[in-house]
C-alpha positions in Angstrom: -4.7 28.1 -10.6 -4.0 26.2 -7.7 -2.0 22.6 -7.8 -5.0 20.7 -5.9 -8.8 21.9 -6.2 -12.2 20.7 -7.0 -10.9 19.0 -10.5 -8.3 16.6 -8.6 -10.9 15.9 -6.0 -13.0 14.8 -8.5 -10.2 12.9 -9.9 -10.0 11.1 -6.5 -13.7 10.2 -6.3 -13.6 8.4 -9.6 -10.4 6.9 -8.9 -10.2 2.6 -7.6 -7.2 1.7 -5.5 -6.7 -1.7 -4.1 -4.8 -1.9 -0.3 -3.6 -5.9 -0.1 -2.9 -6.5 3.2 -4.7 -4.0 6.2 -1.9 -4.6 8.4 0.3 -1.6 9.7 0.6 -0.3 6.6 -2.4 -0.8 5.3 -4.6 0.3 8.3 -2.9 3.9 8.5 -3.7 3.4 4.3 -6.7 2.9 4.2 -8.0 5.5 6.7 -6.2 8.1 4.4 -7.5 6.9 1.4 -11.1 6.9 2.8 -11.0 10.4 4.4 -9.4 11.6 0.7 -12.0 10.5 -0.8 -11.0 7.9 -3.1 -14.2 6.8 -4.8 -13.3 2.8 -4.7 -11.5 1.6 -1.9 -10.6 -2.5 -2.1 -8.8 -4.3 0.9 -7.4 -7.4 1.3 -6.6 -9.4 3.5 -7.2 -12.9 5.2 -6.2 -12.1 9.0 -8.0 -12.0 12.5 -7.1 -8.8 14.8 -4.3 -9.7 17.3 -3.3 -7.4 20.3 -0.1 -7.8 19.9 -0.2 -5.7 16.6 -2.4 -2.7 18.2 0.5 -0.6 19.0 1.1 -0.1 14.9 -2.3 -1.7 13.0 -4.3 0.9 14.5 -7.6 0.4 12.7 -8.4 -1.4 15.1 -9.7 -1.6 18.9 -8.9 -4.5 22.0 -12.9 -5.6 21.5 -12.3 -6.8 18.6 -9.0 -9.1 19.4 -9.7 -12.7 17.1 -12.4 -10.6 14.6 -11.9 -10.2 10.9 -9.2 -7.9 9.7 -11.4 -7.0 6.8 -14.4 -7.2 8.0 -14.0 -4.5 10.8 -11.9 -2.2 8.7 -14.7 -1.8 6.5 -17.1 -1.0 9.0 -15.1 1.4 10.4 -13.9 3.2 7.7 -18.2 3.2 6.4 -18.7 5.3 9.4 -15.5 7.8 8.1 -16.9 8.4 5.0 -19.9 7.0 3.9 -19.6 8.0 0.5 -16.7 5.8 -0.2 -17.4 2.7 -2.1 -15.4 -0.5 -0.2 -14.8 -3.6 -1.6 -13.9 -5.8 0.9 -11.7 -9.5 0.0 -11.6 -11.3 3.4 -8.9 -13.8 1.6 -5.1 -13.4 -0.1 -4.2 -12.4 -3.0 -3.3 -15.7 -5.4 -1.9 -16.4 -8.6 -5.4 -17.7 -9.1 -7.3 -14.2 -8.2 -4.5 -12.1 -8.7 -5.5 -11.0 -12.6 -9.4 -10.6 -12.4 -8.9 -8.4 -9.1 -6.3 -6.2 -9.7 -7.3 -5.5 -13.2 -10.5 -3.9 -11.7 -8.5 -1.3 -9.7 -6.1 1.8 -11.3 -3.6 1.5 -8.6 -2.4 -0.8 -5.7 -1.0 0.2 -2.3 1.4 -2.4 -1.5 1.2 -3.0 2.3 2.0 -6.5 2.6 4.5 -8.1 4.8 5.8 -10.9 2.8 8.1 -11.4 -0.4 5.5 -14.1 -2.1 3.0 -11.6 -1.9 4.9 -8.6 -3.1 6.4 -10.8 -6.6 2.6 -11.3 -7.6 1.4 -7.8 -6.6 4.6 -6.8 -9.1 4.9 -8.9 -12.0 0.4 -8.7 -12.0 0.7 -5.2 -12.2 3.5 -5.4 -14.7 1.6 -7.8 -17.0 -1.8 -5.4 -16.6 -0.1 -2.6 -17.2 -1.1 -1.3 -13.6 1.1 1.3 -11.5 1.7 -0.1 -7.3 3.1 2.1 -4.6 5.3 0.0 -2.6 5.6 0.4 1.1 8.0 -1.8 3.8 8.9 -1.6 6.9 11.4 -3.3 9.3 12.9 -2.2 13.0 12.6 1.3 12.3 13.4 1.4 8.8 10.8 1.9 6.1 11.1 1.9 1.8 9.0 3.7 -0.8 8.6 3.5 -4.2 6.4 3.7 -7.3 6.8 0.7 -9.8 5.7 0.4 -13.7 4.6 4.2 -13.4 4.2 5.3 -17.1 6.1 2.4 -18.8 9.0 2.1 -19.2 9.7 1.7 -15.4 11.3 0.4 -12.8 9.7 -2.1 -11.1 10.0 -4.5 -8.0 12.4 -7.2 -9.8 14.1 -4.0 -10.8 15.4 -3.6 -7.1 15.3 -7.6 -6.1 15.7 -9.5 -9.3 16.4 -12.7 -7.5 13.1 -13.9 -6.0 14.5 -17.4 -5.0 17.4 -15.6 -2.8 15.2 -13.4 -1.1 12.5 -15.4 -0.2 14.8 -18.2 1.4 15.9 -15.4 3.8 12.6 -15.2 5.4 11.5 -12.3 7.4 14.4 -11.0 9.8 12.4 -8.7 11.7 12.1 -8.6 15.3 10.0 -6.0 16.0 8.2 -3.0 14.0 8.5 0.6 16.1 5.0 1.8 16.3 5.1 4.8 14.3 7.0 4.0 11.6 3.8 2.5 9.2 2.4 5.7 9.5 5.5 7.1 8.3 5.2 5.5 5.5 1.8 4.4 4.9 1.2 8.1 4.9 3.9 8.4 1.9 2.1 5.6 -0.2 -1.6 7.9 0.1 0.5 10.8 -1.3 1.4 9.0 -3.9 -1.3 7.7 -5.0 -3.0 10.9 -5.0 -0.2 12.7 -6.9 -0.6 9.8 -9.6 -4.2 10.4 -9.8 -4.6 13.9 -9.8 -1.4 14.5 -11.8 -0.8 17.0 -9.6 2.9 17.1 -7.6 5.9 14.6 -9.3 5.2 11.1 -8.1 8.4 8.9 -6.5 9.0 7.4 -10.2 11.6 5.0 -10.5 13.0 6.3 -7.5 14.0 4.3 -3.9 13.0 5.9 -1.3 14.1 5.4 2.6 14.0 6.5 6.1 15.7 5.6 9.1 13.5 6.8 12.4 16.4 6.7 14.9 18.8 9.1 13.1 15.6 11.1 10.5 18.2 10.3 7.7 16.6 9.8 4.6 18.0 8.9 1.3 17.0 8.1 -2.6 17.8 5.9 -5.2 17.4 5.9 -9.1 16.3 2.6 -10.1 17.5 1.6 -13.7 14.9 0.9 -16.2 15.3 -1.4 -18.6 
C-alpha cells in the first residue's frame, strides 16, 4: 500500500485549517494548502499589501499595493482551486474571537509575526484541545514545531514560558531574506498534512531550525510536562 493515496487525499478535503496571519509565511501557506486540497481553508489577517514586503509575501502583485491582505489572497487562491472552501477574517485574532474561531478549525498554521499573537494562538489551542504548527522567521533563520499534538505535549510556553520577558524585547529583526518563509512555510503544509492523513511522523514535541547562510539545521526535544 502506498504511504499517501486516494484515502489521505480524502482526509485532506475534509480537513479545516486556519492560517492567522497571510504574511510571508502565511502567503507561501496558504497557496500550498489550497493546491493540496485542504477542503477548509481560513485566513486571517487585518493588513493592506505593502511593496516593501513583495520580495517574501508573494501572494501578492505591485497592483495591488494599499488592497486587502485577505481580501486578495482569497481571490487568488479561488482561481487555484476552486473547489477549496475559504473563509476569509479580514481582522486579528483577539482574546474576544479567539475561542469561537479556532474551535471551528482541526489545526492552525501559525504564521504570525508577533509574540501577543502567538500566546493566544497557544494557550486557545491548548484550552480547545487543538494541535498548531508553528512557523518563525528572523534574518535568515527560521523555527518549526508542532505544539499540543496528541496531549500530552509540548507546547509554545513549553519553549518561552515567560511571556512578560519576551514580549518586552520587541521584535529585533532587521530584515527577512526572501526565501526563507518558503523554507519554512513549506515545512508547516507538511505537517499539517502528515497530521491529517496520519501518514509520515509529524515534528512532535520537537524544535526544529534552519540557518540559510550555512544549510545547518538542528533539533530539539521539548519536555512535556
Amino acid at each position: 500500500m502506498e504511504p499517501f493515496g486516494e484515502e489521505a487525499q480524502a482526509k485532506l478535503k475534509a480537513a479545516k485549517v486556519l492560517v492567522v496571519g497571510i504574511g510571508g509565511l502565511g502567503s507561501v501557506a496558504s497557496l500550498y494548502l489550497t493546491a493540496a486540497g485542504f477542503g477548509t481553508v481560513g485566513i486571517m489577517d487585518d493588513d493592506t499589501v505593502a511593496v516593501h514586503n513583495l520580495q517574501r509575501q508573494i501572494l501578492y502583485r505591485e497592483d495591488e499595493v494599499g488592497l486587502s491582505k485577505a481580501q486578495r489572497a482569497e481571490e487568488t487562491l479561488h482561481r487555484l482551486n476552486s473547489n477549496v472552501k475559504l473563509i476569509t477574517y479580514n481582522h486579528r485574532l483577539t482574546p474576544e474571537n479567539a475561542a469561537e474561531i479556532i474551535s471551528g478549525y482541526d489545526l492552525v498554521l501559525d504564521c504570525t509575526d508577533n509574540y501577543a499573537a502567538r500566546y493566544l494562538i497557544n494557550d486557545t489551542c491548548v484550552k480547545l484541545g487543538k494541535p498548531f504548527i508553528y512557523g518563525t522567521i528572523g534574518d535568515t533563520k527560521g523555527q518549526l514545531a508542532v505544539f499540543n499534538y496528541l496531549p500530552p505535549a509540548a507546547n509554545y510556553r513549553t519553549l518561552y514560558p515567560n511571556q512578560a520577558a519576551l514580549e518586552s524585547q520587541g521584535n529585533r529583526n532587521k530584515g527577512v531574506m526572501g526565501v526563507l518563509p518558503a523554507v519554512i512555510a513549506s515545512l508547516q503544509v507538511n505537517e499539517a498534512v502528515k497530521i491529517i492523513t496520519g501518514v509520515g511522523t509529524p515534528l512532535k514535541d520537537t524544535l526544529f531550525t534552519i540557518d540559510l547562510l550555512t544549510n545547518d539545521t538542528m533539533k530539539f526535544h521539548l519536555p512535556v510536562k
